[in-house]
Every structure is written in C-alpha cells, then in structure tokens.
DRENZAGU-390789 format. One record per residue: x, y negated, z of N, C-alpha, C in turn. Coordinates in steps of 0.02 Angstrom, whole numbers, padded with zeros to 5 digits, always signed. Layout:
<atoms>
XYZXYZXYZ
...
</atoms>
This chain:
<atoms>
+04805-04523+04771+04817-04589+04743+04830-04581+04668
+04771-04634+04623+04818-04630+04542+04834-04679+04541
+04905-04681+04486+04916-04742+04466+04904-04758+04410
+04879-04817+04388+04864-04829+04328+04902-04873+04292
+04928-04881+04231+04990-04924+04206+04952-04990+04163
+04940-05058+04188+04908-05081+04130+04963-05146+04138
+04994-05152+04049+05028-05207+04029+05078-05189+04065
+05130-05156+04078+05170-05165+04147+05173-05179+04220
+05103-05164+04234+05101-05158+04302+05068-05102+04319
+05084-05059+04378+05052-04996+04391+05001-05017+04466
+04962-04989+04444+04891-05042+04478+04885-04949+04538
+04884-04939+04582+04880-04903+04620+04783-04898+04660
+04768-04859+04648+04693-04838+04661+04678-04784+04703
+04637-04772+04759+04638-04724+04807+04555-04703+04766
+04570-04604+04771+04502-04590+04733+04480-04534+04788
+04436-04557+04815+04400-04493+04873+04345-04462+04842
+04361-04389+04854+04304-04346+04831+04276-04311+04884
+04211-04343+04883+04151-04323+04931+04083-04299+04901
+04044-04238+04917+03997-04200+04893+03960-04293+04874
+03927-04273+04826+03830-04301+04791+03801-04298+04829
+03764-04267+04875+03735-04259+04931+03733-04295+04996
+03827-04348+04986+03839-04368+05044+03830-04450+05025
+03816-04464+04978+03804-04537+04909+03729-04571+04926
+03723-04607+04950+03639-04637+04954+03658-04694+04901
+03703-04730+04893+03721-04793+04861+03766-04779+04801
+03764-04835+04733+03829-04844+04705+03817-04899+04698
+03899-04934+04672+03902-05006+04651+03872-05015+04599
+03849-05082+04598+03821-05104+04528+03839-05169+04521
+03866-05179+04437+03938-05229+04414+03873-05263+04353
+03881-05316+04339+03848-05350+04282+03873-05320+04234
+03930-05291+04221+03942-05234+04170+03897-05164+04161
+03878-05133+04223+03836-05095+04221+03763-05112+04213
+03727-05189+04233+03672-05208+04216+03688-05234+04123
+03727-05235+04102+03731-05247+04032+03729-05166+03982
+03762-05117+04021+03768-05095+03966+03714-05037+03996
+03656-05056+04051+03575-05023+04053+03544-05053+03995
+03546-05114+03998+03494-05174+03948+03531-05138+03874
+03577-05098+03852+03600-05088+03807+03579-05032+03786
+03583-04976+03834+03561-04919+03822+03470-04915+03831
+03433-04949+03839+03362-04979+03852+03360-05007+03798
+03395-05024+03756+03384-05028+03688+03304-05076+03651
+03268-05049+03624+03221-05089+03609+03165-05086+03647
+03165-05028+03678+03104-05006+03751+03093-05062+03787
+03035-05079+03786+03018-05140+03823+03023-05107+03919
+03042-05158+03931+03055-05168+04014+02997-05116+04030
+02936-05130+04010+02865-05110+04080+02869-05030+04037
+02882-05021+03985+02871-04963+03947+02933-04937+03989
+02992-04946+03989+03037-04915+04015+03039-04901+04093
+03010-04961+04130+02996-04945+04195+02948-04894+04227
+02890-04882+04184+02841-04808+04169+02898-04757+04162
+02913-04749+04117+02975-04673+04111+02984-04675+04166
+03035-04723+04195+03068-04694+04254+03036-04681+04304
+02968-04707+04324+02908-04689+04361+02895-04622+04367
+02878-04622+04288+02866-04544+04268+02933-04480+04293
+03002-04483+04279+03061-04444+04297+03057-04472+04374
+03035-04489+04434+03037-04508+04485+03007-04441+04522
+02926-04442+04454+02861-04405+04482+02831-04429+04590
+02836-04377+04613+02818-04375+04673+02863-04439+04719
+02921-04431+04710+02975-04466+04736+02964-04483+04796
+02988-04423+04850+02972-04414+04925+03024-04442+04951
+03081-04490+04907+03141-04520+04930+03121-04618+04930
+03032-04611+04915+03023-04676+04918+03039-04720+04874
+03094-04698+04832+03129-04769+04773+03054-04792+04724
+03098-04850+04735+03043-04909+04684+03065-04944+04655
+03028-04949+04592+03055-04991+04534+03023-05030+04487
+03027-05092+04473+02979-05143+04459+02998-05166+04387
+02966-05197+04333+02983-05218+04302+03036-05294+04341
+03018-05322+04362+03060-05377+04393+03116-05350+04422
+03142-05286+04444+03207-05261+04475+03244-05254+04421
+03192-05210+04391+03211-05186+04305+03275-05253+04276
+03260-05294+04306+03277-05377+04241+03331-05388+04315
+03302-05383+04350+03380-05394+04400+03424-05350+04392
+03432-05297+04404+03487-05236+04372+03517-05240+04315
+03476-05257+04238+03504-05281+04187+03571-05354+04200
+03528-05375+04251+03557-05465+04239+03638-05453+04294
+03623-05403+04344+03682-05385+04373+03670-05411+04444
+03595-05439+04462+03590-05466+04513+03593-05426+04604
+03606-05367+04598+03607-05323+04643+03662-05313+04655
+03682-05287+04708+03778-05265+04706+03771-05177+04725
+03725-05142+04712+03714-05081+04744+03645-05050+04712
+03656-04994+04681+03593-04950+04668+03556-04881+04711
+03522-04859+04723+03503-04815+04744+03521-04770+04696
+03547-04697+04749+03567-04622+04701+03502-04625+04643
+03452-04607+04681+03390-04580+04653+03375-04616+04596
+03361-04682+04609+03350-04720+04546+03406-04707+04510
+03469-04718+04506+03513-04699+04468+03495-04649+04416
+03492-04572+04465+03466-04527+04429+03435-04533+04379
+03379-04560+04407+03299-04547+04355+03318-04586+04299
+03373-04660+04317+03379-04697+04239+03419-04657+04199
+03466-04603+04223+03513-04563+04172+03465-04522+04146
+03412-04484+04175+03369-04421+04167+03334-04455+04101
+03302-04521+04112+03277-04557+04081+03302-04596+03994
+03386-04594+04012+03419-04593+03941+03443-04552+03923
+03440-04488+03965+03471-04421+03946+03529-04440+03947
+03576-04462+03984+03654-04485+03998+03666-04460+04063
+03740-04468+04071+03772-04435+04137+03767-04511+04199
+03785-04491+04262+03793-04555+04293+03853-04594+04279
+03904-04551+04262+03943-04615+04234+03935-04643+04154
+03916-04613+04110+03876-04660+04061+03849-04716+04087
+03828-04730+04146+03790-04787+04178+03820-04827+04205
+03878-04789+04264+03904-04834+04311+03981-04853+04290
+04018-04870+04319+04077-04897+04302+04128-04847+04355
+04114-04782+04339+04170-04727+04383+04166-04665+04317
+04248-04651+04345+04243-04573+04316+04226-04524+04355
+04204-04481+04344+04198-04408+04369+04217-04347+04345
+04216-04291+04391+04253-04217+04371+04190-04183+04429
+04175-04123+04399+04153-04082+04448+04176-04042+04469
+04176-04025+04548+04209-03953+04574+04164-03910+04606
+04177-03849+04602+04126-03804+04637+04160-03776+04693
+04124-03789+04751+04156-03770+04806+04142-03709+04818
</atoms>
C-alpha cells in the first residue's frame, strides 16, 4: 500500500506487481489520448498510423490499427488499450510505456 499526501489528505493506493507477460490490457484516460495527439505532434494521423503498422511488422498478436481508432484513442474514446499496440506506439515515439500511460513503473529482475 502507498500513501500519497495531496493538500492534506493521504489518499491510500494498492500497487500490485505482476510480470508484462501477464498484461493483455491497460487503461486508457482522455489524458492519455491527449498527451498521444501531443506526442504525434505534427505527423499526420495516416502517416503515423503506417509507422505503427510498420513497428507491428508481422504482428502474429493480430492488433489493428486504423486511422479512425487512431482519432478515437487521441479523443479518449476507448477505456482500454491493447499491450501490443501500446508497445509499437512507444517503439514508435521512442518513449517508455509510461511516457504514454498514466502509471509509474520500476523494473525487477526476478
């Protein structure tokens, strides 16, 4: 359990650490579709949706990605991303997954 102190109140948060491996999903916050559309920068949507096509390559995990998802994810219209796509959009801005998502992380080696 952390606690976190904001303004005088200590806001209590449960943080489970479970392998990457065990992750098919993360949340996705209109904060995180804002600050994709941010880091996507002047790259047009269909140009940017190619990259991630391209960092996908083979993609024997099936994920798909459309310019029209593209504009839903920005807009925050999803409540959930796929790992994979995740991935490929960090691979794709050269950023970590939490650069993207709205969590911290630490790595451990088991």
């Amino acid at each position: 359990m952390i606690n976190t102190k904001i303004e005088g109140f200590v806001l209590k948060k449960e943080i489970l650490m479970i392998p990457i491996d065990c992750v098919s999903r993360f949340r996705w916050t209109l904060s995180c579709g804002q600050r994709l559309k941010t880091l996507r920068g002047k790259i047009s949507r269909r140009d940017f949706v190619d990259r991630i096509k391209f960092t996908l390559g083979d993609n024997p995990e099936g994920v798909k990605i459309s310019v029209r998802s593209l504009q839903a994810f920005e807009e925050g219209m999803f409540e959930s991303i796929d790992y994979h796509l995740s991935t490929a959009i960090c691979q794709t801005l050269d950023i970590s997954i939490e650069g993207l998502l709205d969590i911290c992380s630490a790595k451990i080696s088991i």
